[in-house]
N, C-alpha and C positions, 0 to 999 in steps of 0.2 A: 924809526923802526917800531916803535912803542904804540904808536901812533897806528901803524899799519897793521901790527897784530891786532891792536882791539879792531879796528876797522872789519878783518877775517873773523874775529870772534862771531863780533854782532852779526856776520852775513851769513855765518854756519847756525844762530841762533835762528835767526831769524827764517834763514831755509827750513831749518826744521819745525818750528812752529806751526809755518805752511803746510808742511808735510801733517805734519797730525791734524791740520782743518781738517786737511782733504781728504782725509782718511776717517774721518768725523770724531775725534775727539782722541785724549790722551788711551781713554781704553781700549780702543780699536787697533794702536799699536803694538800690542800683544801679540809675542809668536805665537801662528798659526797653531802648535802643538798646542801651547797652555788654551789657546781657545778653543781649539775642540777638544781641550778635557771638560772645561768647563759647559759649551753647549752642549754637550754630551747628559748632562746632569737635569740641561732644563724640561720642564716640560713640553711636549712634542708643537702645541698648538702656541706657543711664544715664539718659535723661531718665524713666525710671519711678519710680529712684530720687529725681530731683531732684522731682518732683511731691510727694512728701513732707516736702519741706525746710520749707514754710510754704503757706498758701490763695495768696501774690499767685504763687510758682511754681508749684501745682496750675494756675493757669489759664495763666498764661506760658506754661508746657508745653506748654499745649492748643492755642496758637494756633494760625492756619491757616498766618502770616506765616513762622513756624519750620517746620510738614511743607511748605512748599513748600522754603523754602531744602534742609532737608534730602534730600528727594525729586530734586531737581536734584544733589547730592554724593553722593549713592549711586547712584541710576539711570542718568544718564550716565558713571559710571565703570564701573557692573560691567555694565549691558546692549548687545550687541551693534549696538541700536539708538539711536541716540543723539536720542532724542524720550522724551518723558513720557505724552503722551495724558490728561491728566488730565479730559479731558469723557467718558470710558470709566468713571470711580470718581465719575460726578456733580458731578464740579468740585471733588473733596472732595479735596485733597494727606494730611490724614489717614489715610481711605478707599483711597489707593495707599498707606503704607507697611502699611495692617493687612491688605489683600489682595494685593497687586500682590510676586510672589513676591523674594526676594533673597537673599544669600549675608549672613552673618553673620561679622561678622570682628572681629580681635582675641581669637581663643580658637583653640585646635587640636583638631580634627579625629582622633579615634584611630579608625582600622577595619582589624577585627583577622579574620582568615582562620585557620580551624581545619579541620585535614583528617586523618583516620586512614587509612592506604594500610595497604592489604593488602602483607605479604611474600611478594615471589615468591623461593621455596625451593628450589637448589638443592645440587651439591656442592658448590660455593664459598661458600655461605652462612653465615656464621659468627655470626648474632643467633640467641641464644636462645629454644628454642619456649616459645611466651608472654609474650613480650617484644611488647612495643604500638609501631608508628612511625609518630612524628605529625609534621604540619609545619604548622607555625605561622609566621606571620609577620606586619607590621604596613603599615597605607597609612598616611602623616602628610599632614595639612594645615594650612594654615596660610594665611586668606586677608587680603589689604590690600583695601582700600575702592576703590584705583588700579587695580585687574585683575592686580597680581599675586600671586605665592602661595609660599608654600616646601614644599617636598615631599619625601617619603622613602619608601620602599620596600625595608622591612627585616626582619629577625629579631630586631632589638634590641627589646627591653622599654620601654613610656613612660618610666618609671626611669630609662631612661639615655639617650632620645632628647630627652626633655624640656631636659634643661642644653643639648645642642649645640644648640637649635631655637634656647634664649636667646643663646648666644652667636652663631649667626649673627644674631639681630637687634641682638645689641649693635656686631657688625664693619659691619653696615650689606650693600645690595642690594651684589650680586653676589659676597658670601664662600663661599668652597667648605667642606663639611665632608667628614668618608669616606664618608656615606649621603645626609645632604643636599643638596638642589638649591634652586635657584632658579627658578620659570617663568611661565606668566601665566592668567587664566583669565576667562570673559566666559560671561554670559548671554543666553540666544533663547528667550522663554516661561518655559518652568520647566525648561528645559535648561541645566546648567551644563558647559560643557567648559574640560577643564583639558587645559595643553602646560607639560612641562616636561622637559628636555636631561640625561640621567645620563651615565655616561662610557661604559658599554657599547652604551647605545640610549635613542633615543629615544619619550618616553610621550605620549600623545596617548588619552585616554577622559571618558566624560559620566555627569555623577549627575543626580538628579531633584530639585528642590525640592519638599518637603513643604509641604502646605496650613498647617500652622503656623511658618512660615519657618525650618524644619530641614532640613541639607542630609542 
């Protein structure tokens, strides 16, 4: 009999082992609840990634239960209006995050300005004829999910804006850098305006969201 229980032991281990393959690994066995507390938290543009993890997270992903939670933590933080309308996307919380426009966050934002000026020539001129004068400089973004954003407007190269951008988020909201700022920014349609406070003057302008949620 001794015999025969381990015999059941090993075949109930063993079932089970199987069972977590196929489910693709030990974390995928997680109640449903605790996993959508937790994808709830992720950023919106990794659950494409997670849908690959195993089939029970391809559908997890899919649910309606998770684009709503999500759709209520993006939407009311970054739209100016703070409603969903979701009988406008046919009830489908899905259907709002794949049409219904938004800002994309957690990555930055490089848009670079390239301009060749003509040289006005005279006796105090001293650049060389044939000599080219460009001016180049850079807008930095950087958006939070909260409506705000960090911002630069500079001649410095990504190269070298890039470290101060991490360092301000490692000192945390409201560290000062020589170019970067701090400011806030919200959505009306597919209008995004950004405010944010440099030491010279104050910036206040609007970009357009692209029909494939690109700002």
């Amino acid at each position: 009999s001794s015999s025969t229980g381990d015999l059941h032991h090993y075949i109930d281990l063993e079932s089970n082992y199987l069972e977590i393959i196929e489910r693709g690994g030990l974390p995928c066995t997680l109640p449903d609840e605790i996993l959508h507390k937790c994808f709830a938290f992720l950023p919106i543009d990794d659950h494409a990634n997670l849908s690959l993890v195993s089939p029970h997270w391809s559908k997890f992903t899919r649910c309606e239960e998770l684009y709503e939670t999500l759709c209520k933590r993006i939407y009311l933080n970054q739209s100016k209006r703070k409603v969903l309308h979701v009988n406008r996307f046919g009830h489908s919380y899905r259907r709002m995050l794949e049409l219904r426009p938004r800002v994309r966050t957690g990555g930055l934002y490089v848009l670079k300005y390239q301009e060749v000026k003509k040289i006005q020539r005279d006796m105090w001129t001293e650049i060389p004829v044939g000599a080219v004068l460009e001016s180049v400089y850079y807008r930095y973004l950087y958006f939070f999910e909260d409506g705000r954003v960090m911002y630069a407007l500079t001649h410095a190269h990504p190269m070298e804006m890039i470290p101060r951008f991490v360092n301000m988020l490692l000192r945390g909201y409201g560290s000062k850098d020589k170019w970067g700022v701090w400011g806030k920014y919200e959505i009306k349609k597919d209008i995004v305006r950004v405010w944010a406070r440099q030491q010279w003057h104050d910036v206040c302008f609007q970009m357009r969201v692209l029909p494939s949620n690109r700002v």
